[in-house]
C-alpha positions in Angstrom: 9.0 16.9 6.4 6.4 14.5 7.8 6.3 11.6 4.7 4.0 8.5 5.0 5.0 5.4 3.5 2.3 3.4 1.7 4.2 0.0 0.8 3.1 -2.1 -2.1 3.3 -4.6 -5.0 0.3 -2.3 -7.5 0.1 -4.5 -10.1 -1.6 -2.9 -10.8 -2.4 0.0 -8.8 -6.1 1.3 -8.7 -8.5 3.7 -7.5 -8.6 2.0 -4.0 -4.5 3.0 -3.5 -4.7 6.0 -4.6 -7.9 7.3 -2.6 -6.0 5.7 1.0 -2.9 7.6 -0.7 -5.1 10.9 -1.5 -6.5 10.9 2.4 -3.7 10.6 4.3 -1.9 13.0 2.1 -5.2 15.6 2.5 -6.6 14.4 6.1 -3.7 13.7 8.2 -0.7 15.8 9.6 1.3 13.8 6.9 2.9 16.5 4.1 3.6 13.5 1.2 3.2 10.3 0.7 5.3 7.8 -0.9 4.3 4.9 -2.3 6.9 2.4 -2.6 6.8 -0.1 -5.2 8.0 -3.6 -3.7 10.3 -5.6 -5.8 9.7 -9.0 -7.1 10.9 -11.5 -4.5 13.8 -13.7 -7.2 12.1 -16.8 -5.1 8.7 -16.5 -5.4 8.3 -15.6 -9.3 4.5 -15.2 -10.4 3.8 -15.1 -14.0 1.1 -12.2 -12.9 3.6 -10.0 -11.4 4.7 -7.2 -13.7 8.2 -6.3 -14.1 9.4 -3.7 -11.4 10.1 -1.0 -13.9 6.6 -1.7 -15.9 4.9 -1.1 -12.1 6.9 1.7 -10.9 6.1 3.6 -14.0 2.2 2.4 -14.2 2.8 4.6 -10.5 4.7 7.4 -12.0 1.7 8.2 -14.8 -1.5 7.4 -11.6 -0.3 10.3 -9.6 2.1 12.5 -11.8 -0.9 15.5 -11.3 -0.6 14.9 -7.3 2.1 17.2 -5.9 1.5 15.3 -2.6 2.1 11.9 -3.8 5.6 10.6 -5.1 6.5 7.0 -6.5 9.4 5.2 -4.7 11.6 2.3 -6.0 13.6 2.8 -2.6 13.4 -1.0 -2.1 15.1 -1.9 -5.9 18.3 -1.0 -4.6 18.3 -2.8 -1.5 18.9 -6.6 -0.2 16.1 -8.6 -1.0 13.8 -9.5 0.5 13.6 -6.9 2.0 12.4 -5.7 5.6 10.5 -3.2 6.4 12.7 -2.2 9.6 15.8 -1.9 6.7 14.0 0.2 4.4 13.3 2.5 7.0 16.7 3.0 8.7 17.9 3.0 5.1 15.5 6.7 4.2 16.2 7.9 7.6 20.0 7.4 6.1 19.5 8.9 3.1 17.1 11.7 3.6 17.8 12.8 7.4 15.7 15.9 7.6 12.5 14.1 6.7 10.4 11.9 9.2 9.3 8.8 7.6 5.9 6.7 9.0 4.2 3.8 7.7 0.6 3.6 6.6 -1.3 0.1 6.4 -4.5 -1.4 6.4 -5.6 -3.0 10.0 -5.2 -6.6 8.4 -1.7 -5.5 8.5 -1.7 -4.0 11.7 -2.8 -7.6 13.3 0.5 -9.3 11.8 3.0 -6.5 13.0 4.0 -8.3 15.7 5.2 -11.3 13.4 7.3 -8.4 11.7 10.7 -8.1 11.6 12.1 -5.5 14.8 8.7 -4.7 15.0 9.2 -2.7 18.7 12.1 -0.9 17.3 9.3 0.3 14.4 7.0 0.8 16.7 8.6 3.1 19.5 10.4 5.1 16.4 7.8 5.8 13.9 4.2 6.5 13.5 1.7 4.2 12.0 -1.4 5.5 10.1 -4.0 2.7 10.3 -7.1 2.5 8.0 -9.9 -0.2 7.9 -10.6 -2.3 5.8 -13.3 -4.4 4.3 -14.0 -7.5 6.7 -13.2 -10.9 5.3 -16.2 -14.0 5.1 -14.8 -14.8 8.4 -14.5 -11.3 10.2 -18.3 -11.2 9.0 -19.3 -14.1 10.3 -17.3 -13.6 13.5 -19.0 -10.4 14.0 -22.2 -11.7 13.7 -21.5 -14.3 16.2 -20.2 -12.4 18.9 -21.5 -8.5 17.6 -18.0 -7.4 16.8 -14.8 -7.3 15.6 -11.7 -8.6 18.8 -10.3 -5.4 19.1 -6.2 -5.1 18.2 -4.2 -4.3 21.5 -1.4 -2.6 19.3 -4.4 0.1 18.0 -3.8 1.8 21.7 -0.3 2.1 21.0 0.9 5.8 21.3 2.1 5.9 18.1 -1.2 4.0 16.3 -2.9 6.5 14.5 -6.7 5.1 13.7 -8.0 6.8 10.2 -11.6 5.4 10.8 -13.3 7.7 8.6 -10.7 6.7 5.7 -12.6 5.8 2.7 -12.1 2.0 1.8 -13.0 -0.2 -1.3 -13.5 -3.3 -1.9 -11.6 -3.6 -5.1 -7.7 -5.4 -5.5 -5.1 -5.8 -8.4 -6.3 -9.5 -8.3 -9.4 -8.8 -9.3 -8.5 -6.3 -11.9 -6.2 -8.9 -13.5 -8.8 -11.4 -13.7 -11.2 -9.0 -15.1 -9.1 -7.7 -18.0 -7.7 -11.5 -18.9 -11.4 -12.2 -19.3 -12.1 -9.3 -21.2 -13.9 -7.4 -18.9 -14.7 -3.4 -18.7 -12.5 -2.3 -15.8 -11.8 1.5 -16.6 -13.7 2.9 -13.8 -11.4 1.1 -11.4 -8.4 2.6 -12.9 -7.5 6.0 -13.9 -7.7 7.0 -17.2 -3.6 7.4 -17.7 -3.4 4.2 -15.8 -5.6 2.5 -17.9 -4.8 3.5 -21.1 -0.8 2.3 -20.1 -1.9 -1.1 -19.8 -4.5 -1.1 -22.9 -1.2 0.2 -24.6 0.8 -2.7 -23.2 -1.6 -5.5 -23.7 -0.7 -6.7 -20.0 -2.6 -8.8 -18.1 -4.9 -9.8 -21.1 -3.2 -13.5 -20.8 
């Protein structure tokens, strides 16, 4: 089995996630996807950051009615912090039979080579890429020279470009803010998603 891994704090996760999650489950030669719930790095606490258990499950309950899409807390168990490079050899111990491949956004595709073993990624698994929405910068960048530098890894033979991948301009950071300040944010969540943090009064200070 073919299984995409879409790597990720979600705190909390929202309708942006889970349509990139949906589309590569849907429009790609991927047969799950697996999100994987980061841990909180011990050294770098944020008051902001839920607990690992409170985000894993606000996961569990956003796709429980997608047979396509699983929840992961592969990355609990192991050293921290962990690598990306470890997480992977550490599925491809523990599940042998399935293929695992990463899917990112292109901001992260333009930092892979500050990754660690990033070749040894590379030349071993697939990477699905989506776009993104351009930072002030990239805008103004664009405008300056009429487009975006292209990435030299996106002609890599195992770069797989998902232009047509719906994007949003919507993150967890956002939602946080909106809900501390009291703010309707219930079409940016799903309905079991939102009514587990309404339940749990979190981020409200």
């Amino acid at each position: 089995m073919k299984v995409g891994l879409y790597f990720g704090t979600f705190n909390p996760i929202h309708i942006g996630h889970l349509i990139i999650s949906n589309y590569m489950a849907d429009y790609t030669d991927l047969d799950e996807v697996w999100l994987v719930v980061s841990p909180q790095n011990p050294l770098k606490k944020k008051k902001s950051l839920l607990e690992d258990y409170h985000r894993l499950a606000i996961v569990r309950v956003a796709i429980e009615d997608n047979e396509n899409l699983r929840e992961s807390d592969i990355e609990f168990k192991m050293p921290r912090p962990s690598y990306t490079s470890d997480t992977l050899a550490y599925l491809k111990d523990k599940h042998p039979k399935n293929e695992f491949h990463l899917i990112m956004g292109e901001d992260n595709l333009r930092t892979l080579h500050k990754w660690k073993n990033f070749e040894n990624i590379l030349e071993n698994h697939k990477l699905y890429v989506y776009p993104r929405v351009l930072t002030i910068q990239e805008e103004q960048e664009v405008e300056q020279i009429g487009y975006l530098p292209e990435n030299e890894l996106q002609n890599h033979k195992n770069i797989i470009m998902c232009d047509d991948a719906p994007v949003m301009k919507v993150s967890s950071s956002f939602i946080r803010q909106a809900i501390k300040d009291k703010k309707d944010v219930r079409y940016l969540l799903t309905e079991p998603v939102h009514h587990y943090i309404d339940q749990m009064n979190f981020y409200k200070k």
